[in-house]
matplotlib code that plots the C-alpha trace (Angstrom):
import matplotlib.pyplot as plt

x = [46.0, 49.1, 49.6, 51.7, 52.2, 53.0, 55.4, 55.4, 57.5, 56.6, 56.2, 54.2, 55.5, 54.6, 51.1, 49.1, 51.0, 50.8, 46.7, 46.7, 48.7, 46.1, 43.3, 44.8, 45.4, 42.3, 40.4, 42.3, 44.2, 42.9, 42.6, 45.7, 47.0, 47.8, 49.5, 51.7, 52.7, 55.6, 55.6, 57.5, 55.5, 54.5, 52.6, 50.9, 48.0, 47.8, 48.5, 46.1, 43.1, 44.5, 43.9, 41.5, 40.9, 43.8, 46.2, 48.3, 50.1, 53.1, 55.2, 59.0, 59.9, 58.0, 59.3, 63.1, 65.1, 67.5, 65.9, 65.2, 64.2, 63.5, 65.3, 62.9, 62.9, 64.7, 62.1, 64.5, 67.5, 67.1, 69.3, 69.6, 71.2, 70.9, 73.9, 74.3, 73.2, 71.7, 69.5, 66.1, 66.7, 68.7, 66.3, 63.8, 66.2, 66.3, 62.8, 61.7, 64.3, 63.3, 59.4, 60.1, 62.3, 59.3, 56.6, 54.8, 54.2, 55.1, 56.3, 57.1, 56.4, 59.0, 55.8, 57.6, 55.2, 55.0, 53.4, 49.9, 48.1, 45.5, 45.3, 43.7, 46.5, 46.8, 49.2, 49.7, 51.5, 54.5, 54.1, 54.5, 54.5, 56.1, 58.9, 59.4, 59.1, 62.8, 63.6, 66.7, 67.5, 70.0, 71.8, 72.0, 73.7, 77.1, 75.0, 75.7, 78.9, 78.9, 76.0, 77.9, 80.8, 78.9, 76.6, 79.6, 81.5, 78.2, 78.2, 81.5, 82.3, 85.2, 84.4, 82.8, 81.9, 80.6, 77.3, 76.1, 72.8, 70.0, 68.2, 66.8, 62.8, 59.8, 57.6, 60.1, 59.6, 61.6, 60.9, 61.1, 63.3, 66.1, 65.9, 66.0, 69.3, 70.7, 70.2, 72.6, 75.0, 75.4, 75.5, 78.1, 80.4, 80.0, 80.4, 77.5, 74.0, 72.6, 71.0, 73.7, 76.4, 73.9, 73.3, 77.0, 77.3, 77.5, 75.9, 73.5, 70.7, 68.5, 68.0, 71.3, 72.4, 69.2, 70.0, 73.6, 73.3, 70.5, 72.8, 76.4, 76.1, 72.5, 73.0, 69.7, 68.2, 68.1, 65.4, 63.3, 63.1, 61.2, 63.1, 59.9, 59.9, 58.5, 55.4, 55.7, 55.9, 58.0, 59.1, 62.7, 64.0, 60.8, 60.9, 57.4, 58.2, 57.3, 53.7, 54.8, 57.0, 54.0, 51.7, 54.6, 54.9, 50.8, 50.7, 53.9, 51.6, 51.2, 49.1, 51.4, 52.0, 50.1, 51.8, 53.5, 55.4, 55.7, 58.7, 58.5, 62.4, 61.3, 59.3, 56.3, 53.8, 50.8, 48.3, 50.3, 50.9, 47.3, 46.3, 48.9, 47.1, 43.2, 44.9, 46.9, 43.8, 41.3, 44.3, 44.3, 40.0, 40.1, 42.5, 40.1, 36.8, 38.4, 40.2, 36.6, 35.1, 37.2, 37.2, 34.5]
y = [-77.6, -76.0, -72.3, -69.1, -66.4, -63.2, -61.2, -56.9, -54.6, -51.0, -48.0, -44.7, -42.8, -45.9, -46.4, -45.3, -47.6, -50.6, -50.0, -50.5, -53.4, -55.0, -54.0, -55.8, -58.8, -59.1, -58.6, -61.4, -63.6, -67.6, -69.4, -70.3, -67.2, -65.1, -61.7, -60.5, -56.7, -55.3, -51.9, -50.2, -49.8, -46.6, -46.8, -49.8, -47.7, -46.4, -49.9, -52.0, -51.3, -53.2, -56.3, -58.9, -62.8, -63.0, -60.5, -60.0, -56.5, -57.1, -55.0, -55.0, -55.2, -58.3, -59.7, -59.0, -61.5, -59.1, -56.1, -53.3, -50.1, -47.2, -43.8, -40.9, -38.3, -40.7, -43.4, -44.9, -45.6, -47.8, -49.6, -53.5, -55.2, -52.2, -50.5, -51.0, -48.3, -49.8, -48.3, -49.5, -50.9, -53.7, -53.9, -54.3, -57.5, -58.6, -59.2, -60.5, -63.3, -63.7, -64.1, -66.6, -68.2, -69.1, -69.5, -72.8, -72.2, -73.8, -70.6, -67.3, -64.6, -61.0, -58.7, -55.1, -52.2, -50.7, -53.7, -54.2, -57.2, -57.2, -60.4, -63.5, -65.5, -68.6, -71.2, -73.1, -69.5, -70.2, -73.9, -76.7, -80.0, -79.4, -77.7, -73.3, -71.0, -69.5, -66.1, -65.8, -63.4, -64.5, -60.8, -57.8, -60.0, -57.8, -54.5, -54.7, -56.2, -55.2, -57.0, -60.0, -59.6, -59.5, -62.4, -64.5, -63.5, -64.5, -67.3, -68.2, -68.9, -66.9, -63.1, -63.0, -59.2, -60.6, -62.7, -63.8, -64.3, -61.7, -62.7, -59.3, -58.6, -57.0, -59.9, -63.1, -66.5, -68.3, -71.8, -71.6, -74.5, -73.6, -70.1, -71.5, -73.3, -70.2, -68.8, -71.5, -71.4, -67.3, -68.2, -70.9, -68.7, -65.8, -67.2, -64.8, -65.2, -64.6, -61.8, -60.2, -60.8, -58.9, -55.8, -55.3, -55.0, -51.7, -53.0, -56.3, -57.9, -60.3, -61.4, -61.5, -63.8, -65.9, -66.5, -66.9, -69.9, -71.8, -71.6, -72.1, -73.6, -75.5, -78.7, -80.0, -76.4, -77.4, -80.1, -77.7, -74.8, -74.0, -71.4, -69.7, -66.8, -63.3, -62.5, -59.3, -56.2, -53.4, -49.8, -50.3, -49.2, -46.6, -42.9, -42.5, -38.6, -38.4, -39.2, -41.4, -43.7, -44.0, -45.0, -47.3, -48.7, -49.3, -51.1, -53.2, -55.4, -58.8, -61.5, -63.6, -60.9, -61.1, -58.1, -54.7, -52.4, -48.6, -48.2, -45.1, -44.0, -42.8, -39.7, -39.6, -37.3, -39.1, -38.5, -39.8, -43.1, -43.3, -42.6, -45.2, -47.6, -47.0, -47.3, -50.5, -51.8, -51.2, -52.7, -55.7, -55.8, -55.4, -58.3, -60.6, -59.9, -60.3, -64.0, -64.7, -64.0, -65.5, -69.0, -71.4]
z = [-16.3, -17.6, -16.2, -16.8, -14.6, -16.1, -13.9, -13.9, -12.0, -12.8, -10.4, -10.0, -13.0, -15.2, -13.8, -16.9, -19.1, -16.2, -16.3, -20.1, -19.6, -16.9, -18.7, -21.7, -20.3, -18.6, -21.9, -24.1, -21.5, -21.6, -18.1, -16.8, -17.2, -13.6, -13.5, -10.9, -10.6, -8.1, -7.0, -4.3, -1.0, -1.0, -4.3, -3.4, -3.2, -6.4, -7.9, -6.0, -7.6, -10.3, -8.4, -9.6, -8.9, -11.9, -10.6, -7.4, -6.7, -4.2, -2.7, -4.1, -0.2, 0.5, -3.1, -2.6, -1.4, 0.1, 2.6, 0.5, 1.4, -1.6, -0.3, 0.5, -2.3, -4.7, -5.9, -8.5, -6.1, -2.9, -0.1, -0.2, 2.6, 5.0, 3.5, -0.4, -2.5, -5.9, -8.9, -9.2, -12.3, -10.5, -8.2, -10.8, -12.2, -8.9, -8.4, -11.6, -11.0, -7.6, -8.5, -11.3, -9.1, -6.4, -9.0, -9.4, -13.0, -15.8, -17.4, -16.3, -19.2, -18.1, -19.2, -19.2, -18.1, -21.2, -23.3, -24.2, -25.3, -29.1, -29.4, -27.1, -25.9, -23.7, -21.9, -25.3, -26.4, -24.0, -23.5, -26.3, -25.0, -21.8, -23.1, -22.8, -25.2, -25.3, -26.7, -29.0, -31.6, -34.0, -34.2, -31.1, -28.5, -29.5, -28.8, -24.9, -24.6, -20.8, -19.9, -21.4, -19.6, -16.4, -17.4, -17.9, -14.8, -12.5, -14.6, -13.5, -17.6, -19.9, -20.4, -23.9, -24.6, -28.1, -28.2, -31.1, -30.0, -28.5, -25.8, -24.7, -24.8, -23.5, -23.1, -22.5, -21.4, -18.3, -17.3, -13.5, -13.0, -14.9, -13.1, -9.8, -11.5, -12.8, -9.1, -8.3, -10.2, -9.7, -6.0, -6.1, -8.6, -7.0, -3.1, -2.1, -2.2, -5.8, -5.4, -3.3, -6.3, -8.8, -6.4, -6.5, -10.6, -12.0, -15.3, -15.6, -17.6, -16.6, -20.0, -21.3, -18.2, -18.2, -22.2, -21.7, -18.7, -20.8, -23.9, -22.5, -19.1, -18.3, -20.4, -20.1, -20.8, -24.5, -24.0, -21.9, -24.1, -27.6, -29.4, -31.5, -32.7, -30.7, -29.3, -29.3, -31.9, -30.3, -31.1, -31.6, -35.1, -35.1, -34.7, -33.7, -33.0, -36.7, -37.9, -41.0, -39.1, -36.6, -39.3, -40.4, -37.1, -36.5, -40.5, -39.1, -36.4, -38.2, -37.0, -35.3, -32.8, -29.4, -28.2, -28.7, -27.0, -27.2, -25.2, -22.6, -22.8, -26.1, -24.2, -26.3, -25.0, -23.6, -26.2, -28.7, -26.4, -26.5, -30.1, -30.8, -28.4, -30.1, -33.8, -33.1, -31.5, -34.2, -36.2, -34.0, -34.4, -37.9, -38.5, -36.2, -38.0, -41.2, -40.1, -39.2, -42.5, -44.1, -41.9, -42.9]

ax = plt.figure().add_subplot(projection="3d")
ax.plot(x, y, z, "-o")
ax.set_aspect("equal")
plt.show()
């Protein structure tokens, strides 16, 4: 049987959100389907409780192919290497390549912290006959012209600070195999190990390189990805510090989207997180029972 393995980091601070993602996936998630969360260490307790014949919480220490260590009093910076001071965002990039890297499965779905699922999904959402579903945005690749730069420059390709493509989400798809490739190639441009090159960027994206090595370097990428369009409905383009664009945002969730995210650097105060959560699921429920009704 065909499986996916959706991959998590998040941390303390993002645990309420994290637990609505769980929950989510355990209540529409098809067979298949397994769910792996990375936390730091030290809030391995607080996470693990989330754990369930589906989902595995690791630690980002064991999960790091370089030794990490998170810096007392400063949970988003840590030390790689014994000696290299890096943000925990890299870290966070790190990982999630790592993890896909070593996974068995046929697809590896980036699940960001802050998504939830309304819909039931399966395998068959990121898997069409054998091939990957491939996220790719045909505007907002010239939006983070640094990431670009450095994608291409790990790549060991010419600079282009101008993408036309997009390849940035917060639910994405990776096919394992060309990861492990992508690992590669960073390593054998770079002359360091992979994850070593990346700790030492002062701007990355996992997304933007991953997209830019299946579209410009990989040449059999092409026959193993499906380019379809997303999965998930996200915040972006929303000010949901205003009530009308909130109610905008909820009556925006079609039914070709499993997913949405209400992204946490916006700040929203928690009960408005979660009154946007109830409303987009009744949403979801009401768009369910009325397919049904209307299917003979």
């Amino acid at each position: 049987m065909a499986t996916a393995e959706l991959v998590t980091p998040s941390f303390r601070p993002d645990f309420a959100q994290c637990a609505h993602l769980c929950a989510s996936v355990d209540a529409f998630a098809a067979p298949g389907i397994r769910h792996t969360v990375i936390v730091p260490r030290r809030d391995l307790p607080r996470f693990a409780p989330l754990g369930n014949a589906r989902r595995e919480v690791r630690a980002v220490e064991d999960a790091a192919p370089l030794a990490a260590r998170q810096l007392p009093w400063f949970e988003r910076n840590w030390i790689l290497d014994g000696a290299r001071f890096v943000r925990g965002r890299i870290v966070q990039q790190i990982v999630k390549i790592a993890v896909a890297a070593q996974s068995d499965a046929e697809a590896v779905v980036l699940a960001d912290f802050d998504v939830f699922f309304v819909r039931p999904f399966a395998v068959a959402d990121f898997v069409r006959d054998g091939r990957v579903r491939f996220h790719r945005a045909t505007e907002g690749g010239h939006l983070f012209p640094r990431w670009n730069r450095t994608a291409c420059r790990l790549l060991g390709i010419p600079e282009r600070a101008q993408q036309d493509a997009g390849f940035v989400s917060p639910l994405a798809c990776w096919e394992p195999g060309l990861v492990r490739s992508m690992c590669a190639r960073i390593a054998d441009a770079s002359g360091r190990p992979w994850a070593s090159a990346i700790a030492r960027q002062g701007a990355f994206s996992e997304f933007a390189t991953y997209g830019i090595f299946v579209e410009q370097v990989e040449a059999a990428a092409e026959a193993r990805q499906w380019p379809a369009p997303p999965l998930c409905h996200v915040s972006w383009g929303f000010d949901l510090d205003k009530g009308a664009e909130r109610d905008r945002f909820v009556d925006a969730v079609d039914q070709q989207r499993i997913a949405v995210c209400i992204h946490s650097n916006l700040g929203l105060p928690a009960p408005v997180v979660t009154d946007l959560w109830a409303r987009i699921g009744a949403r979801a429920r009401a768009d369910a029972q009325g397919l049904s009704r209307r299917q003979p």
